[in-house]
Each structure stands twice: as structure tokens, then as C-alpha cells.
C-alpha positions as CSV (number, residue, x, y, z in Angstrom):
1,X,0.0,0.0,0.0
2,X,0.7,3.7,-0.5
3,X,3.0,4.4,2.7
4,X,1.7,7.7,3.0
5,X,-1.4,7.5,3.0
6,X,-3.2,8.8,6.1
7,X,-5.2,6.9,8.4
8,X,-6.8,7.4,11.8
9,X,-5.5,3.8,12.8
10,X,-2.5,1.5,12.1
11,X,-3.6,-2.1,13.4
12,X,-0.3,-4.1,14.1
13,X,0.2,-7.5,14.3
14,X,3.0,-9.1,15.5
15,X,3.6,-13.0,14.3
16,X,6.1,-15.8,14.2
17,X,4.9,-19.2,12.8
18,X,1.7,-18.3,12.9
19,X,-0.5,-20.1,10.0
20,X,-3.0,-21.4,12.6
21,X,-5.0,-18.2,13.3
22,X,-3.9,-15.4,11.4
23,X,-5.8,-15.8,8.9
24,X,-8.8,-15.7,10.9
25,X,-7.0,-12.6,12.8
26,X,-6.7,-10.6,9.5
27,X,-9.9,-11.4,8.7
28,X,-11.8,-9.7,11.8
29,X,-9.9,-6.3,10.6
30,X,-10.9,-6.8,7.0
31,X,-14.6,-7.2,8.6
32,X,-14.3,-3.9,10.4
33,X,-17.2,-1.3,10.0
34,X,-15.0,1.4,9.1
35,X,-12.5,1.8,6.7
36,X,-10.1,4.3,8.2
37,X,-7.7,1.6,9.1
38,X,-4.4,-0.3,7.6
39,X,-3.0,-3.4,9.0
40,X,1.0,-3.4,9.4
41,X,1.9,-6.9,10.0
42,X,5.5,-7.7,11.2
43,X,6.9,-11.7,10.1
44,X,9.2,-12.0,12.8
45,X,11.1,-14.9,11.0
46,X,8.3,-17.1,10.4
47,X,9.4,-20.6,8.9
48,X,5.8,-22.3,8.2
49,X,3.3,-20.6,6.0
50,X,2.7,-17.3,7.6
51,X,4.1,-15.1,5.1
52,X,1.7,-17.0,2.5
53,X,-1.2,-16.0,4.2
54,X,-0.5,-12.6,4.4
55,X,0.3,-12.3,0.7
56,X,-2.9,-13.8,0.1
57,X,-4.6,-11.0,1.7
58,X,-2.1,-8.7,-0.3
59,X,-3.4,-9.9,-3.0
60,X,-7.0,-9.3,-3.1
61,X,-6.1,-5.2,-2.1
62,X,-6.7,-5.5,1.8
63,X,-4.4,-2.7,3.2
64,X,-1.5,-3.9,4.4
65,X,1.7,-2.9,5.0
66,X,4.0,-6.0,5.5
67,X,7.6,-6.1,6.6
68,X,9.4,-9.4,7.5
69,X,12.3,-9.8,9.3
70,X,15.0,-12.2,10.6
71,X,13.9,-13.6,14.2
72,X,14.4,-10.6,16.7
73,X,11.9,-11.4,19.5
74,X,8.3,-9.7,20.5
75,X,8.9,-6.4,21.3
76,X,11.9,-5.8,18.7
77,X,8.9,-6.4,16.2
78,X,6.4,-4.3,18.2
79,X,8.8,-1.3,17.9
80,X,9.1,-2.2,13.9
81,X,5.6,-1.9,13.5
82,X,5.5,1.6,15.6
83,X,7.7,2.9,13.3
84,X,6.1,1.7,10.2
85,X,2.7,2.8,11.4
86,X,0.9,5.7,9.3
87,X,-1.6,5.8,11.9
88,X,-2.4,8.4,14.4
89,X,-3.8,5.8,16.8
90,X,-2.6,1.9,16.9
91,X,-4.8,-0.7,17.7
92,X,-2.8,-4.1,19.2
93,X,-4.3,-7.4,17.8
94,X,-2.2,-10.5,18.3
95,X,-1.5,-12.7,15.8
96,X,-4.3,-15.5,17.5
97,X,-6.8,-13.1,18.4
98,X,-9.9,-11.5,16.9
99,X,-11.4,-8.0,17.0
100,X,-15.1,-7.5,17.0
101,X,-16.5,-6.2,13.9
102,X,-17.3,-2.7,15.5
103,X,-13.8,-2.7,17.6
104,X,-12.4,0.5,15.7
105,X,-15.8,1.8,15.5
106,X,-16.6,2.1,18.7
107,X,-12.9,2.9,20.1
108,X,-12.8,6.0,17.6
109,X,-16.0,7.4,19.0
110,X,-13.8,6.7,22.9
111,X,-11.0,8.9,21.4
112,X,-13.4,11.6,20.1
113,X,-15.3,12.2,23.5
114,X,-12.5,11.6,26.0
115,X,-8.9,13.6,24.4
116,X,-6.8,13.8,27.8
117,X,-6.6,9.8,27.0
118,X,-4.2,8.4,25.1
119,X,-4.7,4.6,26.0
120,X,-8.0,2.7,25.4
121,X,-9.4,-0.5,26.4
122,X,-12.1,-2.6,27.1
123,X,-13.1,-6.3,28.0
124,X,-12.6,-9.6,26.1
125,X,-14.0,-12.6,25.4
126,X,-11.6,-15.4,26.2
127,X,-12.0,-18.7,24.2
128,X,-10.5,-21.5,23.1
129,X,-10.7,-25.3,22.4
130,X,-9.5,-26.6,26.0
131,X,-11.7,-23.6,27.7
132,X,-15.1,-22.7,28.6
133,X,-15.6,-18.7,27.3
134,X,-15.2,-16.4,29.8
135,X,-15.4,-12.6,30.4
136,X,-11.6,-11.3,30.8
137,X,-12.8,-8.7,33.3
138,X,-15.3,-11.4,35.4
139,X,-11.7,-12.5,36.7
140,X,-11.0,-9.3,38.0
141,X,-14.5,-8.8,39.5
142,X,-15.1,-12.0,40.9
143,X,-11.6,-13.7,42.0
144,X,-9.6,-10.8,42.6
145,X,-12.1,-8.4,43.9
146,X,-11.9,-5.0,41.9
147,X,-13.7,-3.6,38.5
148,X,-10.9,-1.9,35.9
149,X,-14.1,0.0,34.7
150,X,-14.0,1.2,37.5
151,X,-10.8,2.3,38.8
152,X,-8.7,6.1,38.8
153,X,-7.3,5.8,35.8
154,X,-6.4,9.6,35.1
155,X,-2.6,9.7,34.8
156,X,-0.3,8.9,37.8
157,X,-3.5,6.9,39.4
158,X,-3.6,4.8,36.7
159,X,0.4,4.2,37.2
160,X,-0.7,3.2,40.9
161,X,-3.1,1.0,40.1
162,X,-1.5,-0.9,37.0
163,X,1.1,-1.8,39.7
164,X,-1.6,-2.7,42.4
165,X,-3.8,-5.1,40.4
166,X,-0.9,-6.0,37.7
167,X,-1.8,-5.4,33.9
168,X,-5.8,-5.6,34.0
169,X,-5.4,-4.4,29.9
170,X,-5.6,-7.3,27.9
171,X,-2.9,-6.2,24.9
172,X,-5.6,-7.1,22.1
173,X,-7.9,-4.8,23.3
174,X,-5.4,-2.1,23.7
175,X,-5.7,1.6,21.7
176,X,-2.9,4.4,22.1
177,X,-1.4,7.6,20.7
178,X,1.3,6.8,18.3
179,X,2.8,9.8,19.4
180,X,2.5,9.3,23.1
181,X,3.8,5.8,22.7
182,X,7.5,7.4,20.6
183,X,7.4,9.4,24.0
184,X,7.9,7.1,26.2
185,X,10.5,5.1,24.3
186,X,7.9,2.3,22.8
187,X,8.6,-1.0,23.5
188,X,11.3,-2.0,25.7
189,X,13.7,-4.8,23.9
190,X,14.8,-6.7,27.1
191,X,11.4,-7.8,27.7
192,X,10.0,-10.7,25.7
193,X,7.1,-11.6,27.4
194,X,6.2,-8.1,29.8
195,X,7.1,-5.5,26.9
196,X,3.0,-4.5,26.6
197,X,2.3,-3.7,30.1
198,X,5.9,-2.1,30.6
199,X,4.6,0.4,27.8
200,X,1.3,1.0,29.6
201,X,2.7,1.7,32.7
202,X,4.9,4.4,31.2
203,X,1.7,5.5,29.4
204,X,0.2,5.7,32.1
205,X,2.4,7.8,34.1
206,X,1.9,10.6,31.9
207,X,-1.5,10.4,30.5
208,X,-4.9,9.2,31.1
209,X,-6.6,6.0,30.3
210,X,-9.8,5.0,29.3
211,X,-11.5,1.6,30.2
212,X,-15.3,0.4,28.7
213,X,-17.2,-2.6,29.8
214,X,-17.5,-3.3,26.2
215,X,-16.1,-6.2,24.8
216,X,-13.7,-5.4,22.2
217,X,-11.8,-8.6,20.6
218,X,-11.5,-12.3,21.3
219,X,-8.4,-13.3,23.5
220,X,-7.7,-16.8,22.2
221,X,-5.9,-19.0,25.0
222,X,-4.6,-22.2,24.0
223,X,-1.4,-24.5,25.0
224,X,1.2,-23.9,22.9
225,X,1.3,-20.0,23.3
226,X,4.7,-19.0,24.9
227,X,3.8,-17.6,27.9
228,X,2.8,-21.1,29.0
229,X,5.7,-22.8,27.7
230,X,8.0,-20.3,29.6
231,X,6.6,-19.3,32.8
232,X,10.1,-19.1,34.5
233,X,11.3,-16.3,31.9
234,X,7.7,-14.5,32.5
235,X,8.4,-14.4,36.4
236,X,11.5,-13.3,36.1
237,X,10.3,-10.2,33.5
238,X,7.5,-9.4,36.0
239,X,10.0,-9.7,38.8
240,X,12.2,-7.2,37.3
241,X,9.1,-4.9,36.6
242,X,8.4,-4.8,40.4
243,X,11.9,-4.0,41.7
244,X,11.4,-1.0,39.3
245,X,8.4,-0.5,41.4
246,X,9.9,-0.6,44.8
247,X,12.2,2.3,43.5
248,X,9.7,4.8,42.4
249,X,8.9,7.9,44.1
250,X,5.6,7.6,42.3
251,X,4.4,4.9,44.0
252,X,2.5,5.3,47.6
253,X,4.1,3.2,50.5
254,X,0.4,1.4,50.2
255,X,1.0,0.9,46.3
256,X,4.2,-1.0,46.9
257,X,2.8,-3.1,50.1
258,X,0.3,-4.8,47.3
259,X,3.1,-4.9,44.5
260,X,5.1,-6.9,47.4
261,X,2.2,-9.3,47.5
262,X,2.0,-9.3,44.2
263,X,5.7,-10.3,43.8
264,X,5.6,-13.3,46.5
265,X,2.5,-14.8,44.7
266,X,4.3,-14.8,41.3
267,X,7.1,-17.0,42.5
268,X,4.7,-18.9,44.7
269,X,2.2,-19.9,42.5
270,X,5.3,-20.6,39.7
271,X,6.8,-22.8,42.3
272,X,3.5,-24.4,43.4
273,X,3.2,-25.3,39.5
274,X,6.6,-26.6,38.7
């Protein structure tokens, strides 16, 4: 596509050996009810038949800017796409997920009415062949006691309570300023697993956030997705994100006392399960 053209959003997806879902992925963008969209899809060093799928949609015109790459991890590819993005706002779908039809829809009248915000997100339906469906934000209601909807999330009290009930933003749901984003430094390379809700924090630090009850895209969970296959790496990424936490002088001595739980129960429950 055109690489300037001008679009209100850049929708970037991320993949690596992905055959099994993206098509149905790139599929729920195509299916959008607005056009004001292009999809910039990274190939992170795919070796099965990713990149065939993609040029299939190429092929019939669907927007899409595609870059691929040699193997350089998750976030390396998440920057890639930042930077390739014509968009004013991008909209995080991941490579096994699927956005409702009215996802940008919906999301650009959020951005219209609220301007201070420069995040956006809302609730998912989680799915999957070994699962029952569930409501993402039901977890957070009924097991660990608090509604995002319904949390401070103007800047600096959103910081405070990203670290007090952990990332409550499911990354497929996720909306934010390009521009704000590039501010903050984007996606930080030594993560491979955290990189998302390391960006939101920093986002959040300096800008409001806006939550809706509103389901927004389809968070598929299945076996063989890494964060399941490496839990000890993910622990050790969130651990790191926490120490961070102890040292901030944005953070309330009450703020830290929950992050401290928070920390313990990480390595417990990864020790309980190993």
C-alpha cells in the first residue's frame, strides 16, 4: 500500500509461525465497520506458512503494509511496527486473536469524546478449544475483587493501580497515541514476554486512560502460546518490573505493600506449579 497514505488507525500485528489463526485474525480487521484503518503486520522470522497468508490477503487489495524480518523477538517487532505505522492511533491485535466487527468503531468514538486519553481498552471474550468462554474482566471482579471500569485511571492513578492489580489491559484490546507511545520510548527490547504492560505503565504515568465494559476482541488461549511454555522467563520479567516498582517515588508506600504481595504470589504460584 501507499506508505503515505493517512489513516486514523494503524492495526499491528505481531507473528512468528503463525498459520493457525492469522488468517482468521486478518480477517476480523478486513470485517471492520470502518475503513479508516491499515494493517501493518510484522513476520518475525516465520518458517511455516505465515508469510503466504499474508500475501494472500495482499493480493485481493486488503491494506497492508507487510515487513518481515529475521527472528528478533516480540517487542523488537512491536517497535518495527511503531515505526512503520501511518496511523495516528494503533490498535494491538495479536496474531491468535480476533477483534469485533465494530472494535475501531466504537474505540474511535472513545478517542473523540475523551482527548486527555491516550490509551484505550475494554473487555474480552476469552475462548479456546480446552476452555469454557469467559469474560476477561469477570476475573478481576469475581476472584480478585476489583472492576478496571471502575478504577482512577487519570494519569499517575492509573500508574498506581497498573502496579496494584498488575496489567488488568488485555494487549488485544489495547488503543494508544502513536505519538505518546515514541514518548515514552515504545517498547522495551529486554522484555519478551512483559514488553506490553511495561509500555502501559509508562503511558500511564503521563496520560490518562480510558476503560469500557464493552467487549472489544477475542483473546484466544490455548497450549502452545509462549507464555505457558515459559513461565520461568515471564516471572522473572515481571519480577524485574516490580523492583522497578519498589524504586519509584511515584508509587505510595500502600501501592508498593500490594506490588510486594504481588511479587511473593508470582514465584509462589510458579513454584507451586513446577
Amino acid at each position: 500500500m501507499n506508505q503515505r497514505e493517512e489513516v486514523t488507525f494503524s492495526v499491528i500485528i505481531c507473528c512468528y509461525n503463525s498459520e493457525n489463526y492469522l488468517e482468521e485474525s486478518i480477517n476480523s480487521i478486513a470485517e471492520q465497520t470502518i475503513d479508516d484503518w491499515e494493517l501493518v503486520i510484522i513476520n518475525d522470522g516465520s518458517t511455516d506458512g505465515t508469510e503466504k497468508i499474508i500475501k494472500s490477503f495482499i493480493q485481493k487489495g486488503l491494506k497492508i503494509n507487510y515487513i518481515y524480518q529475521e527472528n528478533k523477538g516480540f517487542a523488537y517487532a512491536r517497535n518495527k511496527a511503531l515505526a512503520e505505522a501511518n496511523g495516528e492511533w494503533i490498535a494491538i491485535l495479536d496474531h491468535d486473536d480476533i477483534a469485533v466487527p465494530k472494535r475501531l468503531e466504537f474505540q474511535l468514538s472513545q478517542i473523540n469524546k475523551n482527548p486527555n486519553s491516550k490509551l484505550f481498552f475494554g473487555d474480552a471474550m476469552c475462548f479456546g478449544s480446552d476452555i469454557k468462554e469467559y469474560m476477561r474482566f469477570d476475573i478481576s471482579k469475581n476472584i480478585d475483587k476489583f472492576d478496571p471500569c471502575h478504577l482512577d485511571l487519570s494519569k499517575k492513578n492509573a500508574y498506581q493501580n497498573l502496579y496494584k492489580y498488575g496489567c488488568f489491559i488485555v494487549s488485544s484490546t489495547a488503543t494508544f497515541n502513536k505519538l505518546a507511545a515514541v514518548e515514552v520510548g515504545g517498547f522495551d527490547q529486554d522484555y519478551k514476554f512483559v514488553a506490553d504492560y511495561d509500555l502501559f505503565l509508562k503511558l500511564a504515568l503521563k496520560h490518562d486512560l480510558y476503560c469500557t465494559k464493552e467487549i472489544v476482541s477475542k483473546w484466544r488461549a490455548h497450549r502452545d502460546q509462549s507464555t505457558n511454555q515459559l513461565r520461568k522467563e515471564l516471572v522473572q520479567e515481571l519480577g524485574s518490573i516490580y523492583f522497578r516498582a519498589y524504586r519509584s517515588n511515584q508509587l505510595n508506600f500502600s501501592s508498593k505493600s500490594k506490588v510486594l504481595k504481588n511479587h511473593l504470589y508470582s514465584y509462589l504460584n510458579y513454584f507451586r506449579n513446577n
